[in-house]
N, CA, C and O atoms as a DFTB+ gen file, in Angstrom:
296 C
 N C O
     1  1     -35.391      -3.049      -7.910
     2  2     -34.103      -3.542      -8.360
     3  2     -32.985      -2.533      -8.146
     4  3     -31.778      -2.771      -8.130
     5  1     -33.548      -1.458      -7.998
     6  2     -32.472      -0.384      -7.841
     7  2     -31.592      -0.276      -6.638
     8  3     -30.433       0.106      -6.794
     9  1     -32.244      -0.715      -4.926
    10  2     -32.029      -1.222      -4.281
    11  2     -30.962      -2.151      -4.321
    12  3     -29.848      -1.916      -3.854
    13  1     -31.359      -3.404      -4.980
    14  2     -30.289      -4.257      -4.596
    15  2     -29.000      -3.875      -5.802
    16  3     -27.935      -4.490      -5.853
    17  1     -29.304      -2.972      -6.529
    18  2     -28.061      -2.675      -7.386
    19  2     -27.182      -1.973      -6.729
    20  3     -25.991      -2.282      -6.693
    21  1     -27.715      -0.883      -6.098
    22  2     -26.870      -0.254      -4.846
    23  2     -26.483      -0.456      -4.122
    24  3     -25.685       0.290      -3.554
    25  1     -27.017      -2.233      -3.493
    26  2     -26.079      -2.792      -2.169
    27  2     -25.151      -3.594      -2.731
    28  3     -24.214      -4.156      -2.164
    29  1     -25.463      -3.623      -3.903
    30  2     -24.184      -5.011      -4.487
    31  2     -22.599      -3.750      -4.643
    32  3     -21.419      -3.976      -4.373
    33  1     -23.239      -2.507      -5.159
    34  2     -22.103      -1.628      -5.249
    35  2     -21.314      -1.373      -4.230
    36  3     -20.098      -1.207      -4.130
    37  1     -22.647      -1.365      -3.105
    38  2     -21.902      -1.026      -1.933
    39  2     -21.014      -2.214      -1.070
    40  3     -20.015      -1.982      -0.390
    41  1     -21.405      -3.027      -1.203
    42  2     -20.573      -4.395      -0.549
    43  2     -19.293      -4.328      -2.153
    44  3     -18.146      -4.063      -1.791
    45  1     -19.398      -4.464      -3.170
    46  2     -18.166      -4.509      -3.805
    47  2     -17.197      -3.353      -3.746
    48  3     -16.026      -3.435      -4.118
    49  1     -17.791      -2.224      -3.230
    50  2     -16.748      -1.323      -2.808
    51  2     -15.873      -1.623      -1.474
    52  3     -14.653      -1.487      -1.381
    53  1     -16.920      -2.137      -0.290
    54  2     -16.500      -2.541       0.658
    55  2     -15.127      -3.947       0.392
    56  3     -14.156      -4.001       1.147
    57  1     -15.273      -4.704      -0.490
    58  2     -14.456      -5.930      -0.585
    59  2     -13.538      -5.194      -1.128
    60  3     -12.540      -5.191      -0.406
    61  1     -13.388      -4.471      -2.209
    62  2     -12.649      -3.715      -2.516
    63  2     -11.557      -2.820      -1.748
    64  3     -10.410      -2.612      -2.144
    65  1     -12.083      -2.385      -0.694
    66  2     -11.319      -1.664       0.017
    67  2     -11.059      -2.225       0.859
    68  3     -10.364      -1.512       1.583
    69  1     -11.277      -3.723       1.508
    70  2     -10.635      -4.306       2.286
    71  2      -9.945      -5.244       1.456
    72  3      -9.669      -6.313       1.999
    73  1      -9.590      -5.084       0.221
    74  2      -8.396      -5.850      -0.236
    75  2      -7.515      -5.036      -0.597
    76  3      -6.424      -5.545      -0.853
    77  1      -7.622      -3.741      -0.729
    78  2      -6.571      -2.279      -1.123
    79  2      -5.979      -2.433       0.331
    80  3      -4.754      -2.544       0.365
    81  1      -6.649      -2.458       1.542
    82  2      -5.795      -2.570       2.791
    83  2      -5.099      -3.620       3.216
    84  3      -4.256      -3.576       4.112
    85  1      -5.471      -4.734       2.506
    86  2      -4.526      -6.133       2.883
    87  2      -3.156      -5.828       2.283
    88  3      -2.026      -5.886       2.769
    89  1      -3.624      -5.470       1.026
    90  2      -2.534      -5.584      -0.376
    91  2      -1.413      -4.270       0.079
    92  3      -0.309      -4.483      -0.420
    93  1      -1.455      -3.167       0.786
    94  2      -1.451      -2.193       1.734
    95  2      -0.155      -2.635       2.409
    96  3       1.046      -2.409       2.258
    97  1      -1.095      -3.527       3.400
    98  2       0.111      -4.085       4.503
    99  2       1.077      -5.201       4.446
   100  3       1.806      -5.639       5.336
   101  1       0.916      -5.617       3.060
   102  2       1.602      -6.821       2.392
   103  2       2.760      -5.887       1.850
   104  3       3.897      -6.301       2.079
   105  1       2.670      -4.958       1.318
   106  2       3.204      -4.579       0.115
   107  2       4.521      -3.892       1.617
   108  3       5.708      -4.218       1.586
   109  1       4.020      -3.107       2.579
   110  2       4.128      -2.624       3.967
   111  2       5.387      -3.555       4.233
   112  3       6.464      -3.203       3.750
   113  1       5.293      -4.932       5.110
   114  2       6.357      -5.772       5.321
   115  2       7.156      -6.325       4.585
   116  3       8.033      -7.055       5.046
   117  1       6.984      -6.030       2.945
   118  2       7.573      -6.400       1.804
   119  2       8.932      -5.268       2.446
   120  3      10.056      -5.339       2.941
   121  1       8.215      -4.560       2.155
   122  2       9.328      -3.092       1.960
   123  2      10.140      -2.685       2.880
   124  3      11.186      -2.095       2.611
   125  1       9.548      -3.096       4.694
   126  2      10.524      -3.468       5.293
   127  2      11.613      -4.263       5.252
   128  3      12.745      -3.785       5.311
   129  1      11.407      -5.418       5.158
   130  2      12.402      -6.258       4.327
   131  2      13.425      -5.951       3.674
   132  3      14.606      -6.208       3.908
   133  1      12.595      -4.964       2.203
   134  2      13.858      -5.027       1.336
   135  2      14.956      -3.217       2.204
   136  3      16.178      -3.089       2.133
   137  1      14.178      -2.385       2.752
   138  2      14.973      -1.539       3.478
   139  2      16.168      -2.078       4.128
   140  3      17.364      -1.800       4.043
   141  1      15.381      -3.074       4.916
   142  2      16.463      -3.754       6.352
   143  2      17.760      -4.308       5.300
   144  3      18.948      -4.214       5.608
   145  1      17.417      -4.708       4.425
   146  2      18.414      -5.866       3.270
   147  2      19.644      -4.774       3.238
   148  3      20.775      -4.702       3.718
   149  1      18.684      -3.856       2.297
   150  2      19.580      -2.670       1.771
   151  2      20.483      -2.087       2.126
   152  3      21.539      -1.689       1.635
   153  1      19.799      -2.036       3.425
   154  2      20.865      -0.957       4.687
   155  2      21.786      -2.566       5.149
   156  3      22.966      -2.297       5.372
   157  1      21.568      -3.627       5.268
   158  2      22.515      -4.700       5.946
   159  2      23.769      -4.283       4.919
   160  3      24.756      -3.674       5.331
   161  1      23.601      -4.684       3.554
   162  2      23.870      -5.122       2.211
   163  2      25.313      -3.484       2.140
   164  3      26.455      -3.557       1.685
   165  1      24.718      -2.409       2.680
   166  2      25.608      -1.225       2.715
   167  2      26.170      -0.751       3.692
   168  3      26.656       0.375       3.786
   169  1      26.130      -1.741       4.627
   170  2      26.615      -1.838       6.037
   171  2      26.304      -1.196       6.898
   172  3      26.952      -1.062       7.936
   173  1      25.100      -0.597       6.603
   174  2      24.742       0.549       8.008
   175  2      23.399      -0.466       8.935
   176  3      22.703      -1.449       8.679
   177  1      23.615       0.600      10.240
   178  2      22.935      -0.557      11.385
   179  2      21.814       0.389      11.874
   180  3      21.746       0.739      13.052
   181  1      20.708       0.892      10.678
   182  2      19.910       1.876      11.343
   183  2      19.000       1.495      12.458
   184  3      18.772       0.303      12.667
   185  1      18.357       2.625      13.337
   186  2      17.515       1.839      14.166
   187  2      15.990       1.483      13.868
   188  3      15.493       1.896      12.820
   189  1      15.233       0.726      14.765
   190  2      14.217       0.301      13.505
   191  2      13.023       1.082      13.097
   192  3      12.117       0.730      12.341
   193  1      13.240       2.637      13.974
   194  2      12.228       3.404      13.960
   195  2      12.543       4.019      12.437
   196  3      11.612       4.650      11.938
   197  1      13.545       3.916      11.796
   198  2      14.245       4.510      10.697
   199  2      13.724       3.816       9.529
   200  3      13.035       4.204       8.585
   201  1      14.329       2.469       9.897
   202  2      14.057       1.215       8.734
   203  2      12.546       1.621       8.721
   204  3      12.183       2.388       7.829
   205  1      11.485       1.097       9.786
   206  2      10.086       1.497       9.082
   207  2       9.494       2.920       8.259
   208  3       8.628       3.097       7.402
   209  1      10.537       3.907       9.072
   210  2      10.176       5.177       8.421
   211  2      10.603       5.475       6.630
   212  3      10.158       6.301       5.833
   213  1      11.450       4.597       6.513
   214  2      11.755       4.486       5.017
   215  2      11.085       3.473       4.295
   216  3      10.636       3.727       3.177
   217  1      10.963       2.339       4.811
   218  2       9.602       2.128       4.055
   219  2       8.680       1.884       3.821
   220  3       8.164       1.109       3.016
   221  1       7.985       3.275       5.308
   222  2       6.533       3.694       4.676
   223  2       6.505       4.898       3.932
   224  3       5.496       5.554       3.674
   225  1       7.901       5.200       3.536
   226  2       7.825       6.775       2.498
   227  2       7.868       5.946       1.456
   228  3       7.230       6.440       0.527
   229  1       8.484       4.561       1.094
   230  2       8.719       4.452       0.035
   231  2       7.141       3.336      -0.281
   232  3       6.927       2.968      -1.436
   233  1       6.367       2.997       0.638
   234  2       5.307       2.107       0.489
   235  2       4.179       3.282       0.117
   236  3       3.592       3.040      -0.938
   237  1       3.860       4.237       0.641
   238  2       3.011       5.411       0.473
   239  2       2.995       5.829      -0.941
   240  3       1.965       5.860      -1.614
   241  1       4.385       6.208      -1.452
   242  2       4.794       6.699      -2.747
   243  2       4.705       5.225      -3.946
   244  3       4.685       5.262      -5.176
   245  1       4.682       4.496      -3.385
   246  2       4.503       3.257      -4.366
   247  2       2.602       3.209      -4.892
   248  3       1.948       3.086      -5.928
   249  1       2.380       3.386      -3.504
   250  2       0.521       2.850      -2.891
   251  2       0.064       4.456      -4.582
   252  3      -0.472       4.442      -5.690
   253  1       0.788       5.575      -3.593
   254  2       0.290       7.210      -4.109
   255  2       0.417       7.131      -5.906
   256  3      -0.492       7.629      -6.570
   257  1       1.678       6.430      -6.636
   258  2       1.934       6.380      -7.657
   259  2       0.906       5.606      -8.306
   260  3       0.556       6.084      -9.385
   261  1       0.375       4.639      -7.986
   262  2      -0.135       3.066      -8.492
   263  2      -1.514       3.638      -8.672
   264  3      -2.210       3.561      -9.685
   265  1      -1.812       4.247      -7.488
   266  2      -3.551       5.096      -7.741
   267  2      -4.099       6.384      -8.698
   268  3      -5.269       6.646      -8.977
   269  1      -3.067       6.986      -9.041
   270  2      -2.884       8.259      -9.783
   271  2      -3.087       8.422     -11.133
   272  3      -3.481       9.444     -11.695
   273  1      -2.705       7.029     -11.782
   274  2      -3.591       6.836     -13.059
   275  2      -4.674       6.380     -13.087
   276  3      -4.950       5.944     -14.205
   277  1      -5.755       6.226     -12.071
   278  2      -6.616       5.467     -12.503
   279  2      -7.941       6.621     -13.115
   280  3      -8.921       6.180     -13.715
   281  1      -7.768       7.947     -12.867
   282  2      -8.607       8.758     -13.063
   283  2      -8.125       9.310     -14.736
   284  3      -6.964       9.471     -15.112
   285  1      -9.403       9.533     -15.572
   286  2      -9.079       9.855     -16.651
   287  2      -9.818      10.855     -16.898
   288  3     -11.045      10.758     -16.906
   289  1      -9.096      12.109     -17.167
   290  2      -9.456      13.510     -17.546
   291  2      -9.451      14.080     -18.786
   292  3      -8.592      13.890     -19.647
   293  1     -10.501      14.843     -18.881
   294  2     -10.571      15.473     -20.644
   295  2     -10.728      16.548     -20.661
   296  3     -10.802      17.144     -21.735
């Protein structure tokens, strides 16, 4: 039984981490979006190597923040 307790862990880690990467690249074109808005909305016409570069600093730091509590130390 120990066996299949370890593959169930291991496939629910696996689903797991292929829904941290969906949720990832969702969260990813969200944030493009609201960049592109932002910058329309304040009138600047950045180029789009910019727009993505802002928000994957700001998707990283969202992703980096959201994971950081989950560990609990004593």
């Amino acid at each position: 039984m120990a066996l299949l307790d370890s593959v169930g862990a291991l496939a629910a880690s696996i689903i797991a981490a292929i829904i941290f990467l969906v949720f990832a690249i969702l969260s990813m074109f969200i944030t493009v979006f609201i960049v592109d808005a932002a910058a329309g909305i304040a009138g600047l016409d950045p180029s789009d190597g910019f727009v993505v570069l802002g928000a994957a600093i700001i998707a990283g730091a969202a992703i980096a923040a959201g994971g950081s509590g989950l560990t609990i130390t004593e």
